[in-house]
N, C-alpha and C positions, 0 to 999 in steps of 0.2 A: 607580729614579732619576728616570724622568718622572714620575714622582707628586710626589716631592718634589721637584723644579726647582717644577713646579705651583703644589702650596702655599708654597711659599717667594715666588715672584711675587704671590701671592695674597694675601699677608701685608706687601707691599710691598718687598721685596728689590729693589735697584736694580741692587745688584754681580750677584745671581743675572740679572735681566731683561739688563743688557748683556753677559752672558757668553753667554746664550742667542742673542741677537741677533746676534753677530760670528759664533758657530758655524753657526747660519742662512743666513747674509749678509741679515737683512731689519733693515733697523734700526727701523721701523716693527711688527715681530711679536710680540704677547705671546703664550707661552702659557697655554692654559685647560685644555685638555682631556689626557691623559695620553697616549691612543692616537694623537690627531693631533700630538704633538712627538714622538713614537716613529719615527713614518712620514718625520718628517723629517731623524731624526738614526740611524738605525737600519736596516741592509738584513741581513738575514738569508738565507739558501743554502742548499738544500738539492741535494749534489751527489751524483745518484743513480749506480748503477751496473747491471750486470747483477747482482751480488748484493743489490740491497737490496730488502727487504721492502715494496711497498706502505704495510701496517702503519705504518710509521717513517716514508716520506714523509707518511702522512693526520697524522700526531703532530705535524709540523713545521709543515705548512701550516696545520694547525688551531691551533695557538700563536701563528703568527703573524698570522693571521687578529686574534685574543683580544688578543694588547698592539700593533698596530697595525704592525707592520713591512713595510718595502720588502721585501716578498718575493718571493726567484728560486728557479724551480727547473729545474736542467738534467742533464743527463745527461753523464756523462765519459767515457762507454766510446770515444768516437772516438778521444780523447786518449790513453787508454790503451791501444787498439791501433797507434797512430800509435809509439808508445813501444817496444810488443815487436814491431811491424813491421821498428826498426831494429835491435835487437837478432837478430832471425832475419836478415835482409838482410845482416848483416857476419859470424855462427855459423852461418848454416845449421841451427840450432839455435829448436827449439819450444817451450817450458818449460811444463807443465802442472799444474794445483793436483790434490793428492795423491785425491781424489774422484775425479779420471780418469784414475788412473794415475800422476803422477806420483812425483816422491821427494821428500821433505818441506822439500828445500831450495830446489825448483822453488816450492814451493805458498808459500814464506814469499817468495820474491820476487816473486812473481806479489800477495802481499796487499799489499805495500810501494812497488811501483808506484801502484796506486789510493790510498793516503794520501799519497804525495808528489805523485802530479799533483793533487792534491784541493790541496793548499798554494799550489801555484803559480797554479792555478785561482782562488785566494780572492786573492792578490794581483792579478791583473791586474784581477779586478773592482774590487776595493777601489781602485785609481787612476783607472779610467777607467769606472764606474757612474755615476758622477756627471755626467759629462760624455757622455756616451751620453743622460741622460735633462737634458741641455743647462746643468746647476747647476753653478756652481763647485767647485773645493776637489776632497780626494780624502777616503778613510776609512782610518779603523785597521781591521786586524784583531785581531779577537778569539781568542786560543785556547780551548782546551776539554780541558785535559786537567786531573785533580784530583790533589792530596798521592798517594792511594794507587799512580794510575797510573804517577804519579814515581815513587814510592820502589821499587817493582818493576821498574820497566824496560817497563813495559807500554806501549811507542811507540814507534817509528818515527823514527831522527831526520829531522828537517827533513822532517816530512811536515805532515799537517793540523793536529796538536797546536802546528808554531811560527807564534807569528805575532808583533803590536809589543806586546799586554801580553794577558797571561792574568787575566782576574778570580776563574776559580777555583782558578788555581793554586797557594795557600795553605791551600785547603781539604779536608778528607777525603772521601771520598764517604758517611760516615756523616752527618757534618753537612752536608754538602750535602743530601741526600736531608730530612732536617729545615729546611733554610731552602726550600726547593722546597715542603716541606709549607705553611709559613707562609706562601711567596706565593701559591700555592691558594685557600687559604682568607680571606688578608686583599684579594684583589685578583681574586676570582672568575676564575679561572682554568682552567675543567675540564679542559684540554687537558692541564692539568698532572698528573691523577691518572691517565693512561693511561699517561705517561711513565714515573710514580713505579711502577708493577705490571709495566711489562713488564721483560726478562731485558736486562740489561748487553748492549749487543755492537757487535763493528765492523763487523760485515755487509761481511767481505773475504773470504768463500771462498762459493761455490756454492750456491745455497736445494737446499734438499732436499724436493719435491714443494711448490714455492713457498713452504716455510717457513724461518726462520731456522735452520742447522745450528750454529752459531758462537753462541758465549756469553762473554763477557770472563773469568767465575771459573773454567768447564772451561777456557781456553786457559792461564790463568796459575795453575791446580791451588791459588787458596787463595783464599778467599770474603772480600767487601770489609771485611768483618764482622773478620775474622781482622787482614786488614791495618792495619782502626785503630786495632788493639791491639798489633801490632809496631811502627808507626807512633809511639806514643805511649812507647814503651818503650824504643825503640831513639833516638830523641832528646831525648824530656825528661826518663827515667832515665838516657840515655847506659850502655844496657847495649849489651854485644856478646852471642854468641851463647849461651854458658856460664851467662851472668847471668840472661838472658832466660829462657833452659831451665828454669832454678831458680824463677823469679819465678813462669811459666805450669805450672810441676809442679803449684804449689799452687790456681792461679787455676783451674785446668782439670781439678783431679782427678776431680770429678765426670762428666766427661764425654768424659776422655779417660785412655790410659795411658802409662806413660813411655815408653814406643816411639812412640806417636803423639804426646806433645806434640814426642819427640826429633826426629822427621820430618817435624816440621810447621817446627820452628825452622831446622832444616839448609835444606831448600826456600827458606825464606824468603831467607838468608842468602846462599846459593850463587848464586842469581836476584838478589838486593841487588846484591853485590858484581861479578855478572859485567855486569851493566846499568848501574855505577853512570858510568860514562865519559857516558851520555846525560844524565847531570843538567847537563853542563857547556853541555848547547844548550838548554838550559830558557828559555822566552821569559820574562821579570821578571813575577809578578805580587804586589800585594799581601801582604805576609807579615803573613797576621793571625792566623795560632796557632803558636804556641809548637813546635808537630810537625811543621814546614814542611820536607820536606826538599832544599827550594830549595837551587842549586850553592852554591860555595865563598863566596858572597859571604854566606850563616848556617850553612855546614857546613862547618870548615875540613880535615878530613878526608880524605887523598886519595885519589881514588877508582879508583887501584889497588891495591884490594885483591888478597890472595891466593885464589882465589873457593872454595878447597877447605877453609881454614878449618883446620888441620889439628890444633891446638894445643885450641882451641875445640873443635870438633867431635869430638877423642879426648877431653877430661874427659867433654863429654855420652855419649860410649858409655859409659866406665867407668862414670857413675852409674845409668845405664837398668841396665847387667847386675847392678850392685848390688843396684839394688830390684827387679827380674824374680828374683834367686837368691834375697833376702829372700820375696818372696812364695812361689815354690815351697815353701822350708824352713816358711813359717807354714801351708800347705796339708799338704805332709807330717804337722806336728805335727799337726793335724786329726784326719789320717787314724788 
């Protein structure tokens, strides 16, 4: 976007130069360079924890370094002790992530914590950043969560994923991972191909010998890969689960068998449907493809579903035991 603010100045844009200038407050400021209008309209965060990988901090700061942002980096654990300090304080009650014993209801609220003070965390900066470093006005936040994430239920409501508009939240993480490619390479970027190789993850449970234990596709059991193909199937085909079943029997034959496409589509569906109540806190972003499964306002859909499928999900058994007894019987004939 600062590139082209840039060139469009650069080309005599008057409407572009006064629009830069009121968001500045400089009425006197043009800009030239891409990395110094970044730094003025752009603060980036990086909100560490006691889980997060080194790794992922040098990623952040090194990107932001590369396209010029107001960069912060602070640590939230006070906050999120501060949090289960009142929690024990009124329970008498400890709650521990399942790596030290805990029960896995302890360990999901203990990751839920750290993404919602990370929210609240990015709002106050976002009002009073500016005015700490003495400049008028306050900032948007930006969310960060993509199509796939949605459509799974893979968030946290009202944690780091809400905020006043999401830029990628129309997009899948296969084509994101393609426009990331492009801004690599057309805006030299390296910091971006370290991003683009390393593993998915929320870095919310515990490093294991200082390493990430935590991966986005083992925590949600179906690869992003998977999802942009449910994604695209389950709203621009407008199939349900039975339709789908039949679409991927054939798409996936090679590589999968009717038990497994059957168990990959159920998963998907049952996680769909039991998650789908969080699309209705989706913060608005851009709806620029057609497989956006943005709340009610382009899915009118209600999303309480039935999450057990039952109707759905007995056709696809009947047709898996069909072709599992067909192939036994063409095996027999063999023998």
């Amino acid at each position: 976007m600062c590139h082209q603010v840039c060139e469009a100045v650069k080309h005599g844009s008057q409407e572009v130069l006064a629009d830069v200038r009121t968001i500045v407050n400089q009425t006197s400021y043009t800009p030239q360079d891409p990395r110094e209008l970044c730094g003025r309209i752009l603060t980036t965060c990086y909100m560490a924890s006691e889980n997060s990988s080194r790794e992922t901090c040098n990623r952040a700061r090194d990107l932001a370094q590369q396209i010029g942002s107001h960069h912060i980096g602070l640590n939230i654990d006070p906050a999120v002790k501060a949090v289960l300090g009142i929690f024990s304080l009124v329970t008498g009650k400890s709650p521990a992530f399942a790596a030290y014993g805990g029960s896995s209801r302890e360990s999901l609220a203990l990751q839920n914590v750290q993404a919602r003070v990370r929210m609240v965390i990015a709002y106050l900066f976002a009002q009073l950043s500016l005015w700490s470093r003495g400049a008028p006005g306050r900032l948007l936040v930006l969310g960060s969560t993509n199509v796939d994430e949605s459509l799974l239920g893979y968030l946290t409501k009202y944690d780091c994923s809400s905020a006043d508009i999401n830029p990628i939240g129309g997009i899948s993480k296969t084509d994101l991972r393609a426009f990331v490619q492009l801004c690599m390479e057309r805006f030299q970027l390296p910091a971006l191909q370290s991003i683009l190789v390393a593993p998915a993850t929320a870095e919310l449970e515990p490093l294991a010998h200082r390493q990430v234990s935590q991966t986005d596709e083992e925590d949600m059991g179906v690869t992003y890969a998977e999802l942009s193909v449910y994604g695209r199937l389950r709203k621009i085909a407008k199939m349900g689960p039975y339709s789908m079943f039949c679409r991927l029997l054939y798409v996936w034959k090679d590589v999968c068998t009717p038990r497994q496409v059957a168990d990959k589509v159920k998963r998907f569906f049952s996680k769909y449907s039991t998650n789908r109540h969080k699309m209705t806190t989706l913060t608005p972003a851009y709806h620029a493809e057609s497989y956006s499964p943005d709340d009610n306002r382009f899915d009118l859909r209600p999303f309480l579903y039935n999450t057990r499928w039952p109707w759905q999900f007995r056709c696809i058994e009947t047709q898996v035991l069909q072709l599992e007894r067909r192939q036994h019987q063409d095996l027999d004939g063999v023998d």
